[in-house]
LONUSE-374047 format. One record per residue (C-alpha): residue number from 1; residue in one letter; x, y, z. Coordinates in steps of 0.1 Angstrom, whole numbers, plus 5000, padded with zeros to 4 digits. Example, Ala and Ser with C-alpha at 12.3 -4.5 7.8 and 13.67 -1.06 7.14 Angstrom:
% LONUSE-374047
+-----+-----+------+-------+------+
!   n ! res ! east ! north !   up !
+-----+-----+------+-------+------+
!   1 !   a ! 5123 !  4955 ! 5078 !
!   2 !   s ! 5137 !  4989 ! 5071 !
+-----+-----+------+-------+------+
% end
This chain:
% LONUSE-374047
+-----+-----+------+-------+------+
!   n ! res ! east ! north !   up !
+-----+-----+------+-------+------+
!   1 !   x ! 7820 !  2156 ! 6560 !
!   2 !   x ! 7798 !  2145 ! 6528 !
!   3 !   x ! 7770 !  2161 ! 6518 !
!   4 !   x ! 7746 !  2152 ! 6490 !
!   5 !   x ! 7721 !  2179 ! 6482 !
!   6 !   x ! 7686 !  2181 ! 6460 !
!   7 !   x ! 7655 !  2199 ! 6456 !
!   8 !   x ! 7641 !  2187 ! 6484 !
!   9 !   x ! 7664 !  2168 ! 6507 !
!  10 !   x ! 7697 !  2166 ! 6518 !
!  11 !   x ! 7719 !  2135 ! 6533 !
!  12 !   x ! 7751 !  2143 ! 6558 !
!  13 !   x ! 7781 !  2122 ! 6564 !
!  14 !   x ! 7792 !  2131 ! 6597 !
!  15 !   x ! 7823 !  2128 ! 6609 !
!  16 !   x ! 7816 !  2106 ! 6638 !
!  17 !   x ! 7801 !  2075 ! 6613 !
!  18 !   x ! 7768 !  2090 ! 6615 !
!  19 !   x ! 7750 !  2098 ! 6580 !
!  20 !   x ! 7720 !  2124 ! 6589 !
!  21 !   x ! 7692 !  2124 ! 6559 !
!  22 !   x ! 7663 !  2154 ! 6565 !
!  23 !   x ! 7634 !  2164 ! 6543 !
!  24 !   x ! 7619 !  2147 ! 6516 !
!  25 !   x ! 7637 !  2118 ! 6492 !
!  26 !   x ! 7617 !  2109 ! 6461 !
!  27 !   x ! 7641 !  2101 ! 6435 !
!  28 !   x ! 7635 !  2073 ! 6408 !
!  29 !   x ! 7654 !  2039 ! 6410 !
!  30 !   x ! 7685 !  2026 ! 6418 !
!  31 !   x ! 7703 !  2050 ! 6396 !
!  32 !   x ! 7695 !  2079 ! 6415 !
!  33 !   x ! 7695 !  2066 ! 6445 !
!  34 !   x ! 7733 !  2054 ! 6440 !
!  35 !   x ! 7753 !  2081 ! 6452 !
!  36 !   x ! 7738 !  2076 ! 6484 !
!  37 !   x ! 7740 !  2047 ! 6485 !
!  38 !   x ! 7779 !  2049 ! 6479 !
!  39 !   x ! 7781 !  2076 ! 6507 !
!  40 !   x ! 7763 !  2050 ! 6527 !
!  41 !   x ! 7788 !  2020 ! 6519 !
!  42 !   x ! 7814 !  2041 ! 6520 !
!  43 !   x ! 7811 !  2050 ! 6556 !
!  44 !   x ! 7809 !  2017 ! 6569 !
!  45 !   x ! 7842 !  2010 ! 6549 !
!  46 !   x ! 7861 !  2041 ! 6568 !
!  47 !   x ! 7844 !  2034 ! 6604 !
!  48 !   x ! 7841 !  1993 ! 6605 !
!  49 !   x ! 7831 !  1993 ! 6642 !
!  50 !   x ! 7797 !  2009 ! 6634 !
!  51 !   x ! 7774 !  2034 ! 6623 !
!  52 !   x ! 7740 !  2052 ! 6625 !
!  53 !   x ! 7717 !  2064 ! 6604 !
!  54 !   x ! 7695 !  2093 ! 6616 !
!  55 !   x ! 7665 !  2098 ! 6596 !
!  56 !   x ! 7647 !  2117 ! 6624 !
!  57 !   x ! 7643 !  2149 ! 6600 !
!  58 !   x ! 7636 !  2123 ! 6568 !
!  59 !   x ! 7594 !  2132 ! 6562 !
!  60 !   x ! 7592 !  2111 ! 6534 !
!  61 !   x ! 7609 !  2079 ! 6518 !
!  62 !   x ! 7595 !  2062 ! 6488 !
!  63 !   x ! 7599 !  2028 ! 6480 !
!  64 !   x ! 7631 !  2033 ! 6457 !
!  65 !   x ! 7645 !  2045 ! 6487 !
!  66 !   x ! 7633 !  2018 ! 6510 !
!  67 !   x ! 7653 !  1995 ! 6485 !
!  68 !   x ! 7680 !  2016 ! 6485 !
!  69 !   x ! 7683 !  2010 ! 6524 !
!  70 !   x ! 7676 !  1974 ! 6520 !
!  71 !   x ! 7705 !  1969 ! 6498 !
!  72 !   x ! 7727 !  1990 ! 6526 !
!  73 !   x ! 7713 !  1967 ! 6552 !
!  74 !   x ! 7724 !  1935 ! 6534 !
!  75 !   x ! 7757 !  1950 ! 6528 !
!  76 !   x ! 7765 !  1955 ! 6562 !
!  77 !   x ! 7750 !  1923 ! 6574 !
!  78 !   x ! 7772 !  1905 ! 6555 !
!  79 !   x ! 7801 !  1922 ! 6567 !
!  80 !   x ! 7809 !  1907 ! 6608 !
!  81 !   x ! 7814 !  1930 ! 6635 !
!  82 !   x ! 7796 !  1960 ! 6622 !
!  83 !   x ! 7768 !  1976 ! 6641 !
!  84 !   x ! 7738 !  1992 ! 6622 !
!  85 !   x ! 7723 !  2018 ! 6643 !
!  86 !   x ! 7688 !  2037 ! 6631 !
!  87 !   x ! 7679 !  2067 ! 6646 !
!  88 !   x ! 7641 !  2077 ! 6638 !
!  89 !   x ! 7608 !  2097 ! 6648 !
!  90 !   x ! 7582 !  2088 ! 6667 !
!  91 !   x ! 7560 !  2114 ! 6649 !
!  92 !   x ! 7566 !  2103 ! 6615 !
!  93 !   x ! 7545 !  2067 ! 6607 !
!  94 !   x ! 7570 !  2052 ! 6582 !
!  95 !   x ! 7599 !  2054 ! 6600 !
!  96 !   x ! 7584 !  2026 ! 6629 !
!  97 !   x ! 7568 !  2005 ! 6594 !
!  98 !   x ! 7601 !  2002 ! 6572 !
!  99 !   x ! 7623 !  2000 ! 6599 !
! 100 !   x ! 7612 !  1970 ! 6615 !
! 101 !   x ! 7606 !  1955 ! 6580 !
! 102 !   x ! 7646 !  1964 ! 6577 !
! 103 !   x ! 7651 !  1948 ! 6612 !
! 104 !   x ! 7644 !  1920 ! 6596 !
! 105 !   x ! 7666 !  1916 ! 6576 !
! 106 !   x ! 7693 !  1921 ! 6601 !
! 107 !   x ! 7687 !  1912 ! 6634 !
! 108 !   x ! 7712 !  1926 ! 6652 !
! 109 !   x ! 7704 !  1962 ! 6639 !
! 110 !   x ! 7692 !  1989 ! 6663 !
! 111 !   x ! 7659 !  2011 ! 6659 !
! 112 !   x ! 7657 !  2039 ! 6683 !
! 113 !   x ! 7622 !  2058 ! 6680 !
! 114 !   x ! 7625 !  2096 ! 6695 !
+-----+-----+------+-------+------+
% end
């Protein structure tokens, strides 16, 4: 198991190819975002059959971080046989929003509102 910790949030590699982010993600650009973006990447690399993304406890996302997940969507799109699960809340508005706009970009990936 990964973890990757800040003021304010906190981002889980689990150890059955599932990456759980909770609270609140506001960091600035691709720089800071790039360590979780490895974790990300990196996950796909050890589990190739698939994995999921649970932002259920994620309240807030900004748009650094949307791109961030944009960039991990077109990584694993381009990569065949991988499935790209997304695990989100109901309750929180941004998660329905950005996710289908992600959707779109691949297809093939899942959304599951809770």
């Amino acid at each position: 198991m990964n973890t990757i910790c800040g003021e304010s949030y906190k981002v889980v590699r689990e150890e059955n190819a599932r990456v759980a982010f909770k609270g609140a993600l506001r960091l600035t650009g691709t720089e800071e975002y790039a360590p979780i973006l490895a974790l990300l990447t990196a996950t796909v690399e050890d589990t190739p059959a698939g994995v999921t993304i649970d932002l259920r406890e994620l309240e807030f996302l900004n748009s650094s971080g949307i791109t961030m997940l944009s960039r991990f969507v077109i990584y694993v799109r381009d990569r065949t046989g991988i499935s790209l699960e997304f695990l989100a809340s109901a309750r929180v508005a941004w998660h329905a929003r950005s996710l289908t706009n992600l959707q779109r970009l691949m297809p093939a990936a899942s959304v599951v509102l809770i």
